[in-house]
Legacy VTK file of the C-alpha trace (Angstrom):
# vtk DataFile Version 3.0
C-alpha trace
ASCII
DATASET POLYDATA
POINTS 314 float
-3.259 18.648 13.066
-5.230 16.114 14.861
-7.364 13.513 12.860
-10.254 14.579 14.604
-10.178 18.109 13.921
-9.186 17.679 10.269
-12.630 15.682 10.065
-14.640 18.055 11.480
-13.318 21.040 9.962
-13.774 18.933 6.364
-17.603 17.871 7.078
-18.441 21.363 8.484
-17.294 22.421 4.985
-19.505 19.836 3.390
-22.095 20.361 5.180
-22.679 23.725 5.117
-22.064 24.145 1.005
-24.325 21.089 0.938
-27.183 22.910 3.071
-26.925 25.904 0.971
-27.371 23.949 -2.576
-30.191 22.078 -1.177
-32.061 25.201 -0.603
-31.078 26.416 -3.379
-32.331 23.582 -5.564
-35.572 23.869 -3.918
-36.327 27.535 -4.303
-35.706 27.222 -7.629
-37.552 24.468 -8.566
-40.769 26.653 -6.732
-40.052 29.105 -8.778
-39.745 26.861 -11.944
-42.705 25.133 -10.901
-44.694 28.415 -11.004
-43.294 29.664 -14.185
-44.359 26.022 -15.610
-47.447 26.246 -14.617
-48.394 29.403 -16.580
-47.311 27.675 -20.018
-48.268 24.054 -19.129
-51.646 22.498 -18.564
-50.622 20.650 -15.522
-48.236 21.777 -12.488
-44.458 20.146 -13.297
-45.043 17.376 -10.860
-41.781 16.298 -12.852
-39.528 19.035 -11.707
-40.217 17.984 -8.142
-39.738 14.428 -8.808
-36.518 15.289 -10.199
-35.042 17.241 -7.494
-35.238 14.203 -5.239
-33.718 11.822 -7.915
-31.373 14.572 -8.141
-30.541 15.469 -4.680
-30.454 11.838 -3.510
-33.324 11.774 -0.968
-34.578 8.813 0.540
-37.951 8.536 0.128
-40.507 10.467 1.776
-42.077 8.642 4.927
-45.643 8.972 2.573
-44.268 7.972 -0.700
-47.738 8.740 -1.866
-47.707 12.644 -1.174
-45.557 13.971 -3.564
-47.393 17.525 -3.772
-44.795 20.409 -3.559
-45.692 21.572 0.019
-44.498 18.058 1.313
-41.579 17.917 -1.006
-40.305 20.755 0.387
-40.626 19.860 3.851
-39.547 16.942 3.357
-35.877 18.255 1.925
-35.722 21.162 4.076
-37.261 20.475 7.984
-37.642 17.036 8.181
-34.734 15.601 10.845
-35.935 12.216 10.116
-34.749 12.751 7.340
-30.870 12.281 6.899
-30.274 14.273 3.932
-32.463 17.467 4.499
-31.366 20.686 5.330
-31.821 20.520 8.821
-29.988 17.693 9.385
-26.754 19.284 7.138
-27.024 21.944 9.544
-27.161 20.447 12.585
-24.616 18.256 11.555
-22.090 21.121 10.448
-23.128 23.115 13.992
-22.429 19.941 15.807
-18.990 19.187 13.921
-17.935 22.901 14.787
-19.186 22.555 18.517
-16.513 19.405 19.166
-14.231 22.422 17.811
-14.722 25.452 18.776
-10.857 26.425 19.861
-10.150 26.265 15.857
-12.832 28.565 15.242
-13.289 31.857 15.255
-15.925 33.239 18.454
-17.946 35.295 15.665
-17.991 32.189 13.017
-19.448 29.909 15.994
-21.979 32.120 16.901
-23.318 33.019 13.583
-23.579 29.511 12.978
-25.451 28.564 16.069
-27.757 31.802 14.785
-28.263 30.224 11.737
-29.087 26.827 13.584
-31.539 28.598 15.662
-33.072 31.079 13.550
-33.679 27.904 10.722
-35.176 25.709 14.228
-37.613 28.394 15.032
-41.196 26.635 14.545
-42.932 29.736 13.615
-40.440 30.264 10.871
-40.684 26.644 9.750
-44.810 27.020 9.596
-44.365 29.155 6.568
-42.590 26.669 4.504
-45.670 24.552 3.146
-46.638 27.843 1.885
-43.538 29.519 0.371
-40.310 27.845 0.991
-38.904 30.958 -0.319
-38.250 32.995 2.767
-36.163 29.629 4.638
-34.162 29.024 1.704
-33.148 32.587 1.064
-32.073 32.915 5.108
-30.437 29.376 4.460
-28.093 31.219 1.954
-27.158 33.830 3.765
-26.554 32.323 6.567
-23.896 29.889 5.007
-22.388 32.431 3.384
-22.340 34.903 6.096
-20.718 31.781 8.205
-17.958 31.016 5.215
-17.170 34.913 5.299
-16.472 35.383 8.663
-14.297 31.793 8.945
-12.425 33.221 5.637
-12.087 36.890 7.514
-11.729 36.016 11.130
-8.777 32.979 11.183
-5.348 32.061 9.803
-5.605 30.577 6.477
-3.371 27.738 8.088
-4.007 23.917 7.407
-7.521 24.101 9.250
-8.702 26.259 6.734
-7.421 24.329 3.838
-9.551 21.263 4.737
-12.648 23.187 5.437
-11.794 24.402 2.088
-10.902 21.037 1.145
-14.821 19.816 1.917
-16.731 22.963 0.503
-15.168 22.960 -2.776
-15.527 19.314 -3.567
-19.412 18.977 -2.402
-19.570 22.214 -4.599
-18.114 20.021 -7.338
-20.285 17.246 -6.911
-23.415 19.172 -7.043
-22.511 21.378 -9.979
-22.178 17.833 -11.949
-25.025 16.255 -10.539
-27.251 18.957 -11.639
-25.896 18.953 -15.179
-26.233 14.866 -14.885
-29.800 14.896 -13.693
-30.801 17.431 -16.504
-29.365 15.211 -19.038
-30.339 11.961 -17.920
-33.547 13.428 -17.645
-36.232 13.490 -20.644
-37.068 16.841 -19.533
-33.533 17.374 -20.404
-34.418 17.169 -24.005
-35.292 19.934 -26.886
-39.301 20.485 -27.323
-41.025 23.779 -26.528
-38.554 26.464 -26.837
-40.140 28.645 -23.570
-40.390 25.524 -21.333
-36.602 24.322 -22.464
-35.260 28.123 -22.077
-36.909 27.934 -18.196
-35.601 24.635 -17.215
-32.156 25.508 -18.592
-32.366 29.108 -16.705
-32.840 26.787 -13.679
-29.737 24.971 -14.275
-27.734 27.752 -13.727
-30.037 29.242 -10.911
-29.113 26.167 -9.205
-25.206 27.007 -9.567
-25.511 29.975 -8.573
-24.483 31.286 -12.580
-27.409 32.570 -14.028
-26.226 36.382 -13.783
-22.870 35.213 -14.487
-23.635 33.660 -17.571
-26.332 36.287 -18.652
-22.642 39.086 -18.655
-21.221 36.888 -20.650
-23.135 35.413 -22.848
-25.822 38.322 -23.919
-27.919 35.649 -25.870
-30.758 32.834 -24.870
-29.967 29.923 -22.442
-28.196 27.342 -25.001
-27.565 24.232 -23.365
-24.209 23.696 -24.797
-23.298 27.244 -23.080
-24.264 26.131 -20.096
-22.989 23.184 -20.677
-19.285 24.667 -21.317
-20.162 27.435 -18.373
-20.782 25.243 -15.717
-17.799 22.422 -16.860
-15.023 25.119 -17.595
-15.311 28.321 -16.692
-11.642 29.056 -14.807
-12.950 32.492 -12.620
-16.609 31.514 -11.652
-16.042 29.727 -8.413
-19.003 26.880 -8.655
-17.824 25.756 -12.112
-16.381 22.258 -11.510
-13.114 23.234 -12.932
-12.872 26.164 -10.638
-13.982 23.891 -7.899
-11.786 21.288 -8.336
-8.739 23.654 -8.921
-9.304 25.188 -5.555
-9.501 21.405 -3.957
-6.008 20.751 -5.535
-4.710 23.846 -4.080
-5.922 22.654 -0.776
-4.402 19.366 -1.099
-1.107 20.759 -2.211
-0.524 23.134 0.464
-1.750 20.444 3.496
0.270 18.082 1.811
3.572 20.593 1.671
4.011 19.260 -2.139
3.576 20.810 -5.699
0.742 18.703 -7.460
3.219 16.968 -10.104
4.950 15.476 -7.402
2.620 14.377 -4.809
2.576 10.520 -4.300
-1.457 11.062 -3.270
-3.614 9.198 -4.881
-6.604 11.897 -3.991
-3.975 14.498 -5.790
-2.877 12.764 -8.226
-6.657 11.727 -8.959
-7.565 15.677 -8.439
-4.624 16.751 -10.890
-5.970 14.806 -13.775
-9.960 15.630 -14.190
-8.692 19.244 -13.811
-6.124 18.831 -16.563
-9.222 17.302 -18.505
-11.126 20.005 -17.764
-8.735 22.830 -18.726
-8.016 21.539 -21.312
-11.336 19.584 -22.594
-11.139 16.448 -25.530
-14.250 17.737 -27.355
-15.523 14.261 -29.164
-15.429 13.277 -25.319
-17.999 16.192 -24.353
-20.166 15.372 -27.869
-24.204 15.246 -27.250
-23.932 10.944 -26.867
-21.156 11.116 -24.532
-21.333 13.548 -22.199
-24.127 11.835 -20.158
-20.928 9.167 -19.519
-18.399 11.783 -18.977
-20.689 13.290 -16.239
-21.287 10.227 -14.495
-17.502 9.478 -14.983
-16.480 12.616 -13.513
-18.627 11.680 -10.149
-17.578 8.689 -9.830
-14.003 10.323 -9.696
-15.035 12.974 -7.038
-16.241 9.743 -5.078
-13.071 7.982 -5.366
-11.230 11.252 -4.147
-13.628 11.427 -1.146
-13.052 7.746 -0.193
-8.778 8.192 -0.816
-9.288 11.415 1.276
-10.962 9.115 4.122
-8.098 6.734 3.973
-5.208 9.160 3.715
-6.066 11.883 6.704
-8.692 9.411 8.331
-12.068 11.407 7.487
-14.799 9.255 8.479
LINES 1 315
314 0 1 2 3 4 5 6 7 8 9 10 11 12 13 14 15 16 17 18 19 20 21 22 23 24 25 26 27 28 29 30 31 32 33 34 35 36 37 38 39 40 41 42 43 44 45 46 47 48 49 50 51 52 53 54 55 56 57 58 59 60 61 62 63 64 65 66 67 68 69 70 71 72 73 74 75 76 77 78 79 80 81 82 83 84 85 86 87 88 89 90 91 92 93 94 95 96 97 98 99 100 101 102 103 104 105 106 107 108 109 110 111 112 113 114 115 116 117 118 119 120 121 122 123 124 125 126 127 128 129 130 131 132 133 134 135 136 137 138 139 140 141 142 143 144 145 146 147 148 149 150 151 152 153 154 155 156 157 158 159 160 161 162 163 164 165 166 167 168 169 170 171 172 173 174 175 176 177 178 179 180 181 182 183 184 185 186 187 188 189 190 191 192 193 194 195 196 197 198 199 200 201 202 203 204 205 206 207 208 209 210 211 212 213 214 215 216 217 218 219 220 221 222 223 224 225 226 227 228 229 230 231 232 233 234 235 236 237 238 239 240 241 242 243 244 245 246 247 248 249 250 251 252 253 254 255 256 257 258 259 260 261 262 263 264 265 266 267 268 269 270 271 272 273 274 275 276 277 278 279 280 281 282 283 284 285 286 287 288 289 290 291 292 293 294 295 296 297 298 299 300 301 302 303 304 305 306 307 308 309 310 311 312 313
């Protein structure tokens, strides 16, 4: 396969999953910030705040308007903006159009739908109001567009690397939420309500609240979560799942079983999933896991940049 096609096939994948989360993130942290409001005596300026620390957003043109409404613009619409969710769309939809032969016809045009219908100003109008509606059609749409690539083409090596890029920006983010909630103050014990809410929102953001609520028919506990989110082998945004399906990837493009590969990006892969199937626990104690986290991104980094360097993904 072509250099140029692996790369574009890897940062549709990217951008797509990272388009979704982003939405995600920010409908949730409306919702939060409503729920907050009813038990707190001011609105949770903080959650908002967070989400860009935690998303890595530049800041906002007006670093002075920080009210939800602009927030929300601001990550979702604004083009000027590198990192919104705009721009990960346009970006995947023009990655896919320099493409299109190793598409599928119905995966390209439910992807320039979802480019369109997301564009349409009238649509957009409603987001200072209630991002609700543009980050729920944001969801579908990526998953609708991940269903019919998965349904409509040969799971050959083009697959693998759009794969490759979905699962580890799914990675990534899982950890960067968990990060940002520790290294956060907010992150801490207190009220039991307003703890229980912005835990719930962890998992909303990872798509594992219902998940976890079937199997664990008990309270949001952090350290559940915690060991959810990290470990979990079936739910496919825990960062063990995640990872395991970007070894898989790797594996089968490089035509090697993992223990064998000379890859620094496998070998790399190979060992924070061995860590995370099978986890040292005075590593993932209360004062250490902040490190471990941070550790553990700074790994998925590393396999990004050896993943540049070995297939020539720019």
């Amino acid at each position: 396969m072509l250099a140029r096609v692996a790369d574009a096939l890897f940062w549709t994948g990217r951008y797509l999953e990272r388009a979704s989360f982003l939405a995600r993130a920010v409908d949730v942290t409306f919702h939060l910030d409503l729920d907050l409001h009813g038990v707190l005596a001011e609105r949770a300026t903080a959650e908002w705040d967070a989400l860009l620390a935690m998303t890595l957003q530049p800041p906002t043109p007006d670093a002075g308007e920080r009210n939800p409404g602009a927030v929300s613009r601001w990550i979702l619409l604004d083009l000027a903006n590198p990192a919104s969710v705009m721009s990960c769309v346009n970006r995947a939809r023009n990655n896919a159009r320099m493409i299109r032969g190793h598409l599928s016809s119905p995966m390209w045009r439910e992807l320039n739908k979802v480019y369109w219908h997301l564009s349409d100003p009238s649509f957009q109008a409603r987001v200072g109001e209630s991002p609700h509606d543009f980050c729920e059609d944001t969801q579908v749409g990526v998953m609708l567009c991940n269903g019919i690539f998965a349904d409509t083409v040969t799971h050959d090596e083009g697959w693998q690397f759009l794969a490759l890029g979905t699962h580890l920006e799914r990675a990534e983010k899982v950890l960067r939420v968990l990060e940002s909630r520790f290294g956060s103050p907010a992150g801490e014990g207190g009220d039991l309500p307003v703890a229980a809410l912005r835990w719930g929102a962890v998992l909303k953001k990872c798509r594992a609240y219902e998940p976890y609520q079937r199997l664990f028919i008990s309270r949001v506990e952090p350290e559940r979560v915690v060991q959810f989110l990290l470990f979990h082998p079936d739910f496919p945004h825990s960062v063990r799942f995640s990872l395991g399906r970007v070894l898989e990837a790797l594996s089968w493009i490089g035509g090697t079983l993992p223990d064998r590969s000379d890859s620094e990006s496998t070998r790399t892969v190979g060992r924070l999933v061995s860590e995370l199937a099978y986890p040292d626990q005075e590593r993932l104690s209360d004062t250490r896991l902040l490190d471990f986290l941070r550790e553990s991104l700074a790994r998925c980094a590393s396999i990004g940049r050896a993943l540049q360097q070995q297939y020539s993904l720019a």
